[in-house]
C-alpha positions in Angstrom: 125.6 114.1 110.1 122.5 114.7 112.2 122.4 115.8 115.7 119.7 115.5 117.9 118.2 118.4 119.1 119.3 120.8 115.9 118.8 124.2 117.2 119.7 127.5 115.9 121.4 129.2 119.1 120.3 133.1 118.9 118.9 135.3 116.7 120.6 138.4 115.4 119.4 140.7 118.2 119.3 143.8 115.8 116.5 141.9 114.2 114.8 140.9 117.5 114.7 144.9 118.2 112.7 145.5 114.7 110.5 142.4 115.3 109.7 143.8 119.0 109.0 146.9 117.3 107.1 145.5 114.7 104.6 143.6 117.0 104.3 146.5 119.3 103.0 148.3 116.4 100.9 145.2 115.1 99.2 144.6 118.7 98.2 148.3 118.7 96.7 148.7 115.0 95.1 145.3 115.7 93.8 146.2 119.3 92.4 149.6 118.1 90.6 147.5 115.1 89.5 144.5 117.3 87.9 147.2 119.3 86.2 148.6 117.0 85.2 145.8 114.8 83.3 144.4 118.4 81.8 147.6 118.9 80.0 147.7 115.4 79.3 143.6 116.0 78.0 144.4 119.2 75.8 147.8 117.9 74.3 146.0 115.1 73.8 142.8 117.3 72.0 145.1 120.2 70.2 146.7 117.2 68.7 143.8 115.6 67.8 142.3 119.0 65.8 145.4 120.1 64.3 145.3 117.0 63.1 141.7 117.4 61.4 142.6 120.7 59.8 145.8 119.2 57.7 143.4 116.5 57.2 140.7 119.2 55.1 143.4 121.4 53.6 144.8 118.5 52.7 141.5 117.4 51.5 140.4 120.9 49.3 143.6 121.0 47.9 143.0 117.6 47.3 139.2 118.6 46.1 140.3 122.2 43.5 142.7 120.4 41.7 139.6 118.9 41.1 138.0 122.5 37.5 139.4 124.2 39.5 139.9 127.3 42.4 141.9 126.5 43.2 145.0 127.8 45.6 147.6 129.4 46.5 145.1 132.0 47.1 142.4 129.7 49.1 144.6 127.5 50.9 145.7 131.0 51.5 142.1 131.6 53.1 141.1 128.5 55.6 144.5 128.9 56.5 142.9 131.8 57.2 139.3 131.4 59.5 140.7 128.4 61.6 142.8 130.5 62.1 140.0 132.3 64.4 138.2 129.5 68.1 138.1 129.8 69.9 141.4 128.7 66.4 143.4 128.6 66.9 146.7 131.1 63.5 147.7 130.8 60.9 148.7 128.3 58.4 151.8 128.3 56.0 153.4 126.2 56.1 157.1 125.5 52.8 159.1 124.1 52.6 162.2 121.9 52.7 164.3 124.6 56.1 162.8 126.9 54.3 160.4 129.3 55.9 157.4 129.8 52.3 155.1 130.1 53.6 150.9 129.9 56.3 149.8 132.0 58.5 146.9 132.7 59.0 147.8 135.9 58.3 151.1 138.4 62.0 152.0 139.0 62.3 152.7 135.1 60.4 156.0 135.6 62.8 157.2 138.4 66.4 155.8 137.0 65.6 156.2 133.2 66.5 159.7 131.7 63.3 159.6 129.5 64.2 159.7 125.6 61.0 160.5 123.1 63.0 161.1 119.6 61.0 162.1 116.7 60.5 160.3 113.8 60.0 161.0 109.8 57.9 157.8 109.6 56.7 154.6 111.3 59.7 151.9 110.1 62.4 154.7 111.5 64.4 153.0 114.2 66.9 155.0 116.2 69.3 153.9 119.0 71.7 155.5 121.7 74.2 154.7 124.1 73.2 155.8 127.7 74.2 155.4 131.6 71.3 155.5 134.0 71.5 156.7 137.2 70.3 153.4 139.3 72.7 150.9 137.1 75.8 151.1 138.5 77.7 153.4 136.0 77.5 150.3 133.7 76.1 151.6 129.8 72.8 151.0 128.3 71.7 150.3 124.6 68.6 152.1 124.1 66.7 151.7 120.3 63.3 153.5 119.4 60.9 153.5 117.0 57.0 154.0 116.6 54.9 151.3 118.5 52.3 150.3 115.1 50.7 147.1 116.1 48.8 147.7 112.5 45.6 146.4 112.8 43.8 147.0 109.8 44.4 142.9 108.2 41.8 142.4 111.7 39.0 140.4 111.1 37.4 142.6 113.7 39.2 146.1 112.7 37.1 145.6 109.0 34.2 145.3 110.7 34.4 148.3 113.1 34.5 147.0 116.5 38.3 147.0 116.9 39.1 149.7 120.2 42.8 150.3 121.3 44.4 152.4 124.7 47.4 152.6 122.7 47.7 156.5 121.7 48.4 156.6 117.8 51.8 159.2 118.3 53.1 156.5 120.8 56.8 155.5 120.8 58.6 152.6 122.4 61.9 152.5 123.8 64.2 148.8 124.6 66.8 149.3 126.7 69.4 146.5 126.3 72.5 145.4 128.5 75.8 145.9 127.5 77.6 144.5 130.5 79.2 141.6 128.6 80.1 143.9 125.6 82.1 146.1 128.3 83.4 142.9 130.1 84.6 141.4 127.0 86.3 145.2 126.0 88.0 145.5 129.1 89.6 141.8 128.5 90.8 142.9 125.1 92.2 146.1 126.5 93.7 144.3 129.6 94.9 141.3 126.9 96.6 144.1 124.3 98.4 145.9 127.6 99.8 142.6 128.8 100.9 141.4 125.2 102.5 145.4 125.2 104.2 144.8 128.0 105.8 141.5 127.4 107.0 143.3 123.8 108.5 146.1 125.7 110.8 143.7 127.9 111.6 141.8 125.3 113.0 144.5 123.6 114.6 145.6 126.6 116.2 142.3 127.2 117.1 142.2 123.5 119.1 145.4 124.0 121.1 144.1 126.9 121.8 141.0 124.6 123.0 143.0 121.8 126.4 143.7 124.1 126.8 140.0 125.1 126.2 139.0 121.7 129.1 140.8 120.1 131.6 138.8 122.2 130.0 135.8 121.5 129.7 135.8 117.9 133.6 135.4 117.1 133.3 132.6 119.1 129.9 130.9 117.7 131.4 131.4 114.0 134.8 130.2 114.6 132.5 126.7 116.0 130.2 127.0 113.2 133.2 126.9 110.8 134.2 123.5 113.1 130.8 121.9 113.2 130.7 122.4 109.5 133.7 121.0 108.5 133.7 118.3 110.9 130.1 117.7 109.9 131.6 117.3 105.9 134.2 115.3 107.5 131.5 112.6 108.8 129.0 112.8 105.8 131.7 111.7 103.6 133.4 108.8 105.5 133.6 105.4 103.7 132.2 103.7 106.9 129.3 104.2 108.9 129.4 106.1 112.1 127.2 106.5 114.9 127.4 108.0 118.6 125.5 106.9 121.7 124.9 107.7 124.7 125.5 105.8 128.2 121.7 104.1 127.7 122.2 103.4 124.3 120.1 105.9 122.9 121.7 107.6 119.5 123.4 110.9 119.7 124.4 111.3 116.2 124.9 109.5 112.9 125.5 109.2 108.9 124.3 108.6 106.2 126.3 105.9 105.4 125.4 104.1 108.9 121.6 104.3 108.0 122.3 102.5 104.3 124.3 99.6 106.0 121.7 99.0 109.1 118.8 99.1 106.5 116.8 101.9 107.9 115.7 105.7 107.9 115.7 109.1 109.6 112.1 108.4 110.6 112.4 105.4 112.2 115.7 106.7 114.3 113.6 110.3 115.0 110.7 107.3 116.8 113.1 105.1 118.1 116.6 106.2 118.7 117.3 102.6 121.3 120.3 101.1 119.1 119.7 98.0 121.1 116.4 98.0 118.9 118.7 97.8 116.0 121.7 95.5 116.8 122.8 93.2 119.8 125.4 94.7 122.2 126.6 91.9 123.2 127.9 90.5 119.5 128.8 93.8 118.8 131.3 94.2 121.7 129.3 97.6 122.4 128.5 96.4 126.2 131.9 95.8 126.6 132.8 99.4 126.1 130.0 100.3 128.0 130.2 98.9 130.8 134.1 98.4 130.8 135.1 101.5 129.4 137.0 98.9 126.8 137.3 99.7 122.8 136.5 96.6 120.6 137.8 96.4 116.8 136.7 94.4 114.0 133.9 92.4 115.7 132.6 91.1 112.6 128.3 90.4 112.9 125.8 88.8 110.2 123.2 91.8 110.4 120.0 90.8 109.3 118.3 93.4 107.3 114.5 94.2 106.3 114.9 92.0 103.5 116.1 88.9 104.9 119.4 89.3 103.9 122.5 88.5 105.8 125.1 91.5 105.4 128.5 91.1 107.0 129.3 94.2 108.9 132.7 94.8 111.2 131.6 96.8 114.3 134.5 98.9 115.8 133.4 101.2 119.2 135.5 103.2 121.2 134.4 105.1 124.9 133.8 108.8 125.0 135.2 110.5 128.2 135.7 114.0 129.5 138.3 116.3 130.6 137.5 114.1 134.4 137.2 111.0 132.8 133.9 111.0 133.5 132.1 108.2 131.4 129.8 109.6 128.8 128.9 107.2 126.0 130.8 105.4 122.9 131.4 105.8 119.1 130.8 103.2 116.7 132.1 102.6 113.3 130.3 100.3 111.3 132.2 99.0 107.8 130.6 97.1 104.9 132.1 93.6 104.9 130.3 92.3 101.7 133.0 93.2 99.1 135.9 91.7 101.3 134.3 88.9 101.7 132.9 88.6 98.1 136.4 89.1 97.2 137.5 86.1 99.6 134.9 83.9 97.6 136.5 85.0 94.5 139.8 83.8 95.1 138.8 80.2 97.2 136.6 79.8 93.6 139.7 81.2 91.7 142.2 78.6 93.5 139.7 75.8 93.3 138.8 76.0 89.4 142.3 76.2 89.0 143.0 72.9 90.7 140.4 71.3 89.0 142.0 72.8 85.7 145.3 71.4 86.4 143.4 67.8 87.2 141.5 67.9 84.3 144.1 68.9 82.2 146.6 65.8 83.7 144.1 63.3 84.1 142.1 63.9 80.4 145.0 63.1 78.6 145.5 59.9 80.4 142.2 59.0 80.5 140.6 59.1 76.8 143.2 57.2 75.1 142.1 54.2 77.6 138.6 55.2 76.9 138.8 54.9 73.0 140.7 51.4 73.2 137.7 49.9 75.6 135.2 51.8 73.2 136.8 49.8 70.4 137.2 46.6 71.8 133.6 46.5 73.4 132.1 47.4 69.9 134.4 44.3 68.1 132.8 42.1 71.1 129.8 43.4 70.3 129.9 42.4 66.9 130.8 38.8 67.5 127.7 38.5 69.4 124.5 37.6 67.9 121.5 40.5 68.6 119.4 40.6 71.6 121.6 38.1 73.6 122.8 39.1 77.1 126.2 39.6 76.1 124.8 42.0 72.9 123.6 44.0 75.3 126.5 43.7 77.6 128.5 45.1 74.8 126.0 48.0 74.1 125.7 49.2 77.7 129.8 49.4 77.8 130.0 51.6 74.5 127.1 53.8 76.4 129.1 53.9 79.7 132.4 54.6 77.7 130.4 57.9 76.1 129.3 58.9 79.1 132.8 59.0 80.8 133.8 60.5 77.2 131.6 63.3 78.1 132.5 64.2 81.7 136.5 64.3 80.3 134.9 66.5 77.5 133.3 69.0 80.2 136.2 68.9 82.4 138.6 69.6 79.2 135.9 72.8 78.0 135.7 73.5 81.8 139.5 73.5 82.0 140.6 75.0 78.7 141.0 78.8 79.1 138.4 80.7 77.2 139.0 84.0 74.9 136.1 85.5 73.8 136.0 86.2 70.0 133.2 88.5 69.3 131.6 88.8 65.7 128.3 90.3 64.7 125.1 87.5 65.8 122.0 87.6 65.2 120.5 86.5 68.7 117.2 85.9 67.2 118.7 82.6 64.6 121.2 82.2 67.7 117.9 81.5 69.8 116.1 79.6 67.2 119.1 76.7 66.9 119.8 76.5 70.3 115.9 75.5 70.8 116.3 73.1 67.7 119.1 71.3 69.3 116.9 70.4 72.2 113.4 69.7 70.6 114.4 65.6 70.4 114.8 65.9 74.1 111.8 67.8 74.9 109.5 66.4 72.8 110.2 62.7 74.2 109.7 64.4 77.8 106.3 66.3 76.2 108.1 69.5 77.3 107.0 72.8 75.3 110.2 74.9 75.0 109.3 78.6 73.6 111.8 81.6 72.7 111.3 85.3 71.7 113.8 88.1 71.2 113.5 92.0 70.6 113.5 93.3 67.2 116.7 95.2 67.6 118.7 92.3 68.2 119.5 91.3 64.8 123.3 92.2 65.1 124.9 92.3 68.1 128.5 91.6 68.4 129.2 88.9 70.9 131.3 85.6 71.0 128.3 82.8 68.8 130.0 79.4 69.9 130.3 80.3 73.3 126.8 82.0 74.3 125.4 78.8 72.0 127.0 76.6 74.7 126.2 78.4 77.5 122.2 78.8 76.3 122.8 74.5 75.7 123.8 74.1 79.3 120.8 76.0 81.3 118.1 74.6 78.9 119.5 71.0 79.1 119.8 71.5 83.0 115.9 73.2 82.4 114.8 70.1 80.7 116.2 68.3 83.4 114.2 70.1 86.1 110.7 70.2 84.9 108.5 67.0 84.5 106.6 65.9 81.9 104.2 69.1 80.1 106.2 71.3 81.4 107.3 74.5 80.5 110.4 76.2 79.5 110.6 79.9 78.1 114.0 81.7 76.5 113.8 85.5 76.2 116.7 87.8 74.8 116.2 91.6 75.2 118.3 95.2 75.6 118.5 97.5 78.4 120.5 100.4 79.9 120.1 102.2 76.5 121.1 99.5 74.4 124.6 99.0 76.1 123.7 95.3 78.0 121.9 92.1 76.6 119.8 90.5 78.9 118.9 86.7 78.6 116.3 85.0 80.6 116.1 80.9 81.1 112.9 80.3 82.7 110.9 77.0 84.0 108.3 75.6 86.0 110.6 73.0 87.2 111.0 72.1 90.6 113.4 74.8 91.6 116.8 75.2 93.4 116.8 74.4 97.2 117.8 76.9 98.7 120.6 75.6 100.7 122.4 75.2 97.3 121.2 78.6 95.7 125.0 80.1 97.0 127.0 77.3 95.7 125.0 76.4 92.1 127.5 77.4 90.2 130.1 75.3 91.9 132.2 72.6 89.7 130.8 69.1 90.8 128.0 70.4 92.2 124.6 68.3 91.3 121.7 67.2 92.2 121.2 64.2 89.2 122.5 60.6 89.8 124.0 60.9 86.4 125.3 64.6 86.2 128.8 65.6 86.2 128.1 68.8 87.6 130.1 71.2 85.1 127.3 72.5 83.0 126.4 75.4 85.6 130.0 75.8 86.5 131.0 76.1 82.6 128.3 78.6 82.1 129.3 80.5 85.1 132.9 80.7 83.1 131.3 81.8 79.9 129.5 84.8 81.3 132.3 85.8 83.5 134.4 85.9 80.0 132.0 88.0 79.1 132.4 90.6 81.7 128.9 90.2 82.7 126.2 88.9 85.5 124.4 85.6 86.2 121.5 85.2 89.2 118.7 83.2 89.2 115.4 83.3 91.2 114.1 80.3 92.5 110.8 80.3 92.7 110.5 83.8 90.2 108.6 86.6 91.9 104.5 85.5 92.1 105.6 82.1 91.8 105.2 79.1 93.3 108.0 77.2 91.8 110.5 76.9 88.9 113.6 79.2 88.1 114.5 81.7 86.0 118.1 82.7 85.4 119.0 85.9 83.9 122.4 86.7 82.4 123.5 90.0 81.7 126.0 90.8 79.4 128.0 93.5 78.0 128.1 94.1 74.4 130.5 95.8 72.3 129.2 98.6 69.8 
């Protein structure tokens, strides 16, 4: 049985203590590492930047060298536009001997604690981590290395005339910002306290549950123990069951209700409106509703996803409180199909008996009559020369005597009770002189009738005489159905491991209607001017001897028209 929402109500509260604990401990470690790991990031970051600027004015001074009007000022210029980008503190240049000579701005000189490091050779780069006095207490990334604009690829350095105001032991130092690095530090700090501090009260609250918990949980598993049983209880009813609410929107439910309404958890999860699913009104559901009434027994033709029509009895009762206060209803839903399957049974039962006790009275009385007017019509006939009008008056009353003959012969099979005598067959010749018995018939129609059978079916033990008159039956009514060129097909096979035969009688026919598909193998039941409407009825009786199955499908899957009828049998080992 589901319930909807399914929640676990606590946790064990010693185990909410470790886990608060626990992430404590994690948001510390992973604090102390985020840290870190940022400050390498941003280091490296800061570095490479610095860097990049380094070669752009070394660059710009070597390209600035090739232009006849470059000079100090230029060179002072370009310093300056640089330490204008975003994150740039300042840039300066540093001789041999201390003096700071290129700027980015004057104030640099005054703020800047000067740094001149010494290096083992020109590609050395070295950085530092400083606070000037004019920034606001806020750090400063500072890198280094040897200012080498290298000008000896120059066109003009190869041929002499190359000057430079740029003192060979010069250094240059980039200072870079690292006010977002600090903003974004102070986040993380301020984000790892908060996420500390909601740890720390949850393991304080946890404490303070611990001591309601231990009254509670006598309580919780005496209703666990309740839920679960009752839950079994549910699960394994016969019927379905299913709760709503006031609105009609479902509470709870089983299995069993979701097979006989044709539907899944999915769909009930999307839409949980019952009224979606069945009418209230037919049900007797709004009655209880609104009336606070219980209903029994309302039996309703639910349609299903199929198509098909499944008798269900709906049964709801009101759910009230302690007040009486009006909360919703339970509905029990029961499978009708059986019952009512069953009730078909015995109306067929009944009537095939009292068309067996007719047959039975009247067949007697009927074909001694029937063989004195067969005789009598054949002397007339006799007396008559051929080809005159009363000849053939004669004839036709012989022909009409047969036929009655043969409606008190079907009535007499249909009525005569039938014991299956099984004895080892092979379906294979079984098949092969049933289709013989019909090949007159179906070649005068132009009708191609075709068989095949499984290998393994050269001895199975079955009743011969009686599956012979049943196969007679549905290809005589087959021939009956198609027109001219048609098609019939008879196939004989094993399934469920050997233990059932299957038989398949299959046409391109016009097909069953399908107001008569429920009642075609009812006695007297035909569609033909001249049948007598026994020959589905007697087959019916063979296979229902036989302990087995009969359908048919009319038209067959990816058809059009035509029928196929498939008997399933038993067979004996």
């Amino acid at each position: 049985m589901k319930l909807f929402p399914s929640k676990r109500m606590y946790v064990p509260a010693l185990t909410i203590v470790g886990i608060a604990a626990l992430l404590l401990l994690t948001i510390s470690i992973s604090t102390y590492k985020n840290l870190h790991n940022e400050k390498i990031k941003q280091m490296d970051y800061l570095s490479r930047q610095g860097t990049m600027l380094i070669k752009v004015l070394e660059a710009g001074e070597r390209a600035g060298r090739l232009m006849p009007m470059w000079g100090e000022d230029e060179f002072e210029n370009l310093i300056i536009e640089i330490g204008k980008l975003e994150d740039v503190e300042y840039i300066y240049l540093v001789d041999g001997n201390g003096n700071i000579g290129h700027v980015s701005e004057p104030a640099v000189q005054d703020d800047v604690s000067m740094w001149n490091p010494a290096f083992k050779n020109k590609d050395e780069i070295k950085n530092r981590i400083t606070k000037p006095i004019g920034n606001g207490g806020l750090k400063i990334f500072e890198i280094s290395k040897k200012f080498t604009p290298d000008y000896s690829t120059s066109p003009m350095m190869q041929q002499g005339k190359m000057k430079t105001h740029i003192h060979k032991d010069t250094s240059i130092v980039v200072g870079l910002s690292m006010k977002q690095f600090e903003i974004a530090r102070k986040s993380d700090v301020q984000h790892a306290l908060i996420m500390a501090a909601i740890v720390v009260a949850l393991g304080t609250g946890t404490l303070f549950f611990i001591f309601v918990i231990q009254n509670y949980y006598l309580v919780d598993k005496t209703l666990n123990q309740t839920r679960d049983y009752t839950q079994q209880l549910v699960s394994n009813l016969a019927n379905g069951l299913i709760s709503i609410d006031i609105k009609g929107k479902i509470i709870s439910y089983n299995q069993i209700a979701l097979k006989l309404l044709d539907i899944t958890e999915p769909e009930i999860a999307d839409d949980k409106d019952l009224r979606n699913i069945i009418s209230f009104e037919k049900t007797g559901i709004d009655e209880t509703l609104k009336n606070n009434q219980k209903n029994f027994d309302r039996e309703v033709m639910y349609i299903n996803k199929s198509g098909d029509s499944v008798p269900l009895s709906w049964s709801s009762t009101p759910i009230e409180s302690d007040n009486k206060y009006y909360k919703g209803a339970v509905i029990l839903i029961r499978d009708l199909s059986e019952i009512k399957e069953l009730q078909e049974r015995v109306h067929r039962t009944e009537k095939l008996a009292m068309v067996g006790s007719l047959a039975a009275s009247v067949a007697h009385e009927i074909r001694n009559p029937l063989s004195s007017i067969k005789g009598f019509a054949q002397f007339l006939g006799k007396s008559f020369e051929e080809g005159t009008q009363q000849s053939k008056y004669s004839k036709m009353m012989v022909k009409e005597v047969d036929r009655i003959n043969g409606v008190v012969n079907d009535l007499l099979t249909f009525a005569r009770p039938m014991s299956v005598v099984p004895s080892l067959t092979d379906v294979e010749s079984l098949l092969n002189h049933v289709v013989s018995l019909v090949t007159v018939d179906a070649k005068e129609k132009n009708v191609a009738v075709e068989y095949s059978c499984s290998t393994e079916l050269k001895s199975v033990t079955l009743d011969e005489n009686q599956i012979t008159q049943m196969l007679l039956n549905l290809l005589i009514n087959a021939l009956n159905a198609v027109d001219e060129q048609g098609d019939i097909k008879l196939h004989a096979g094993l399934i469920n491991s050997g233990k059932n035969l299957i038989i398949e009688v299959e046409d391109n026919g016009s097909g069953v209607p399908n107001k008569l598909k429920k009642k075609i193998f009812d006695p007297f039941l035909t569609t033909r001017e001249k049948g007598t409407g026994l020959g589905l009825a007697i087959v019916k009786k063979i296979v229902d001897n036989h302990g087995g199955t009969i359908s048919v499908a009319s038209p067959p899957l990816n058809r059009d028209k035509g029928s196929i009828f498939t008997i399933n049998l038993p067979i004996a080992t």
